[in-house]
C-alpha positions in Angstrom: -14.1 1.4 65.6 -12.3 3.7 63.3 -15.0 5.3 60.1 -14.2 5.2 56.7 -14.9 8.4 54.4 -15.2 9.8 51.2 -14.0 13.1 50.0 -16.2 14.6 47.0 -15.4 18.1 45.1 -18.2 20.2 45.7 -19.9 22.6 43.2 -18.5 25.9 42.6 -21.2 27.7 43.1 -23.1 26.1 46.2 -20.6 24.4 48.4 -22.8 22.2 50.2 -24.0 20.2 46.9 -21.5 17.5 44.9 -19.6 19.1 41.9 -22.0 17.9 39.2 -19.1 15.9 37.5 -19.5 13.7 40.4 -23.0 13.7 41.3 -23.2 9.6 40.4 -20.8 8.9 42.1 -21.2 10.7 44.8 -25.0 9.0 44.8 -23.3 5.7 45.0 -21.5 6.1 47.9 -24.2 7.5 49.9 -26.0 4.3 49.0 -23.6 2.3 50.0 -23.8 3.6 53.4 -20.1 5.8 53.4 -19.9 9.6 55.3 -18.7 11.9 52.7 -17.3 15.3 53.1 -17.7 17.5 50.5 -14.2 19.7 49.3 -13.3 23.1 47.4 -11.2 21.9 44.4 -9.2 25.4 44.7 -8.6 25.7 48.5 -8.2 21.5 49.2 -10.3 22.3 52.1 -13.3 20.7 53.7 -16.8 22.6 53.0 -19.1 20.2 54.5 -18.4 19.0 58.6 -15.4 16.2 58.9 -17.1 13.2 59.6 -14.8 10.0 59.2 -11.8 9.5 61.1 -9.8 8.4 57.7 -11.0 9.0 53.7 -10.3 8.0 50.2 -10.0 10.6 48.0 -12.5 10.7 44.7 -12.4 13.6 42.4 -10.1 15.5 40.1 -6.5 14.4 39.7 -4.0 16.5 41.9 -0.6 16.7 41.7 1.7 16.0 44.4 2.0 19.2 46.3 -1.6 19.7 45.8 -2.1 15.6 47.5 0.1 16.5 50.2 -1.8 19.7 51.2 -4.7 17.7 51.0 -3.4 15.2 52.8 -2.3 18.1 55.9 -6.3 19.2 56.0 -8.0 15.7 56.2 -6.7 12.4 57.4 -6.0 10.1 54.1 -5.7 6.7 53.9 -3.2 7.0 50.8 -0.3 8.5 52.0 1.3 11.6 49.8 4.0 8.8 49.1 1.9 6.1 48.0 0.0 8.4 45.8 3.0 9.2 44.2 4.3 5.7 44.0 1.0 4.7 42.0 0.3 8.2 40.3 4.0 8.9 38.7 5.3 6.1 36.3 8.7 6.4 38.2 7.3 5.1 41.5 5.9 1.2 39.8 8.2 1.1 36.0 11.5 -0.8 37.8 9.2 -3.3 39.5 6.7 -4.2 36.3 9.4 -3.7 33.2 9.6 -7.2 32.0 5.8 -6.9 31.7 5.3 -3.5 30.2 7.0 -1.5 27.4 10.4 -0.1 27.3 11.2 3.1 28.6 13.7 6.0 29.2 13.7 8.5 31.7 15.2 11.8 30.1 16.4 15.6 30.2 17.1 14.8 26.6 14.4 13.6 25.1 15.7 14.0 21.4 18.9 12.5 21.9 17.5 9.9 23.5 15.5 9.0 21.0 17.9 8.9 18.7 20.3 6.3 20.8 17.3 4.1 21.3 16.9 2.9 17.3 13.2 2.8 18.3 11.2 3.8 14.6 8.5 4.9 17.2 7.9 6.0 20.7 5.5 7.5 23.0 6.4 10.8 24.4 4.8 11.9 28.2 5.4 13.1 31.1 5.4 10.8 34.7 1.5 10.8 34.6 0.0 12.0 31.2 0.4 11.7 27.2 -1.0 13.9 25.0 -4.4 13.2 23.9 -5.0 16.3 21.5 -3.8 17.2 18.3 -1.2 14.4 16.9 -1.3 13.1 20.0 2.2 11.6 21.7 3.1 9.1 19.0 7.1 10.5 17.8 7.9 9.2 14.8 10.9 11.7 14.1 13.5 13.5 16.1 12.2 16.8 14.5 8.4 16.4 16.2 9.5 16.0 20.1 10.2 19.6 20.7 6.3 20.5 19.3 5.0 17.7 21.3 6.5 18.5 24.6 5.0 21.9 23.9 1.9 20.8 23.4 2.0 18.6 26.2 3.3 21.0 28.8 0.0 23.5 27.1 -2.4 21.0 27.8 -1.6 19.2 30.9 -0.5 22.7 32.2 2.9 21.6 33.6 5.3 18.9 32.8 4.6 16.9 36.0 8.2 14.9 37.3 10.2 14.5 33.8 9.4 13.5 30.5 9.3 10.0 29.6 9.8 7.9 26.1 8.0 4.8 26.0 8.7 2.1 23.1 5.8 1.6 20.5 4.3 -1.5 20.2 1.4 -3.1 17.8 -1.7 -3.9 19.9 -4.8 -4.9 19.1 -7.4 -2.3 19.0 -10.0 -1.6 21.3 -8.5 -4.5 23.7 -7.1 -2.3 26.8 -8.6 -2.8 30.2 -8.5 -1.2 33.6 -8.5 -3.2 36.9 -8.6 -1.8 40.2 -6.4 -3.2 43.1 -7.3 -3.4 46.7 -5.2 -4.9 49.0 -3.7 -7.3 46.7 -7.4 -8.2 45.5 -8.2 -7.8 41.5 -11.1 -6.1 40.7 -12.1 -6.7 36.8 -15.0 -4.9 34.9 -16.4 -8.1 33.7 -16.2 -11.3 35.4 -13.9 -14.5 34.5 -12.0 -11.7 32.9 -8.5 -13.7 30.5 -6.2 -10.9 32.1 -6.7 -11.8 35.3 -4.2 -13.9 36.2 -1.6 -11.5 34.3 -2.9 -8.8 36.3 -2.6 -11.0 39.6 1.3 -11.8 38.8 1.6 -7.8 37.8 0.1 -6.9 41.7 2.4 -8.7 43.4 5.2 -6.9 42.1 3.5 -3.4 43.4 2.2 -3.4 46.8 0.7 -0.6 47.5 -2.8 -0.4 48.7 -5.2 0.6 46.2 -4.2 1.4 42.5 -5.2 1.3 39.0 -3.8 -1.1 36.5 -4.7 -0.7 32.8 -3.8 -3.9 30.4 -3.7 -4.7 26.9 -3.3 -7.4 24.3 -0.5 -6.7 22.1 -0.8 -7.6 18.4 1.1 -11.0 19.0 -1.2 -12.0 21.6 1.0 -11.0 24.7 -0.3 -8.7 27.7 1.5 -5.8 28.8 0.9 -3.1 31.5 0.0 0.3 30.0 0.1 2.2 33.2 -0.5 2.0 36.5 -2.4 5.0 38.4 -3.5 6.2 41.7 -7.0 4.2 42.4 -9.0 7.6 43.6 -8.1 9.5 40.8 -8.3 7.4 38.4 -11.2 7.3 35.5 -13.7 4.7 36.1 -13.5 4.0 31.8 -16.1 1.6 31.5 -16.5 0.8 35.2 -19.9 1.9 36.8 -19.8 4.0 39.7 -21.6 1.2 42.1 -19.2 -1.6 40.4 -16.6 0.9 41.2 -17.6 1.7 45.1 -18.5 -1.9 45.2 -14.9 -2.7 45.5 -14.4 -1.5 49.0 -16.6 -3.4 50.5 -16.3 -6.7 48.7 -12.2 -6.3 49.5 -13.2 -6.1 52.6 -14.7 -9.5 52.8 -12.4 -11.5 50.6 -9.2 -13.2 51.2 -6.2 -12.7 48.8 -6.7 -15.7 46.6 -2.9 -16.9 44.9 -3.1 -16.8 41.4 
């Protein structure tokens, strides 16, 4: 029978100890019974002995050259293409579109603003917005170029191509992230009212473990924010045994329809 891993960033100083931005986490795995293998963030290499024939991945978002040489070191069970298909808003926007907001993919990111008669938009890149400064709301053609400056600063790369996103009024404070597992919904709190949008949203992305962050628009309708890779993904206001927990529960359910 095949064992199931954990990969953990190490600390930079003593390699054979959790990097202490994942000490809980790394704490609730271990309790749960999982092998973990300890990695250098710089190097993507093991510092701690191999000992799980496959592993998820939990610690500091890569990008997809850095996943696949990950992925060449120490058997994943996300593939470099399913990270990618999760991780970059290109690999799951066709599939979800009637259920999230409108978007255009562009090497023009001021004209295409101007063609889309949006009064607002959100301006990112495949994975990211910018969270710093004005943030990525535009408002005017004039503000993309400082934006996309800002944003290539701060993420320190423009990762895939930019992306405009239509503004729409939600209601504060009411976004929520779900986990998938093979097709199973995982929600923060239980009898969660998104739960059967998130179920219908799942279906249209089948990949094997993901993120899917929700929220109530102003009118009262849901809509996908994102959806992300599941390992590299913030927990928000998941705890870290809620969070490990959903391995093992998948595990035992069966897909329920919804």
């Amino acid at each position: 029978m095949q064992t199931t891993g954990f990969l953990i960033p190490c600390d930079y100083f003593k390699h054979t100890r959790s990097d202490p931005a994942f000490e809980d986490i790394f704490k609730a795995i271990a309790d749960a019974g999982y092998p973990i293998t300890l990695i250098d963030s710089e190097t993507l290499k093991p510092t701690t002995h191999v000992c799980a024939d496959n592993y998820w991945y939990k610690g500091w978002m890569l990008n997809t050259t850095q996943y696949k040489k990950l992925a060449a070191t120490v058997p994943l069970i996300i593939s470099p293409d399913e990270y990618v298909a999760s991780h970059h808003i290109n690999g799951w926007y066709a599939a979800v579109k009637d259920y999230t907001f409108e978007s255009v993919f562009t090497d023009d990111p001021v004209q295409s603003f101007i063609q889309s008669g949006w009064d607002k938009a959100i301006i990112k890149d495949f994975v990211k917005s910018l969270n710093t400064g004005t943030g990525s709301v535009v408002c005017d053609k004039e503000s993309i170029p400082q934006i996309i400056s800002s944003l290539e600063k701060y993420r320190g790369q423009i990762e895939g191509g930019i992306v405009l996103r239509k503004f729409e009024d939600l209601k504060p404070d009411s976004e929520t992230r779900f986990f998938v597992y093979n097709g199973i919904v995982h929600s923060p709190t239980d009898n969660h009212p998104m739960l059967d949008f998130a179920y219908t949203v799942q279906k249209l992305h089948p990949q094997s473990f993901f993120s899917l962050d929700i929220v109530e628009r102003s009118d009262g309708d849901y809509r996908v924010v994102e959806i992300g890779d599941g390992q590299v993904s913030d927990l928000k206001l998941w705890s870290v045994e809620k969070w490990v927990s959903v391995f093992s529960d998948s595990e035992k359910q069966k897909l329920k329809p919804h």
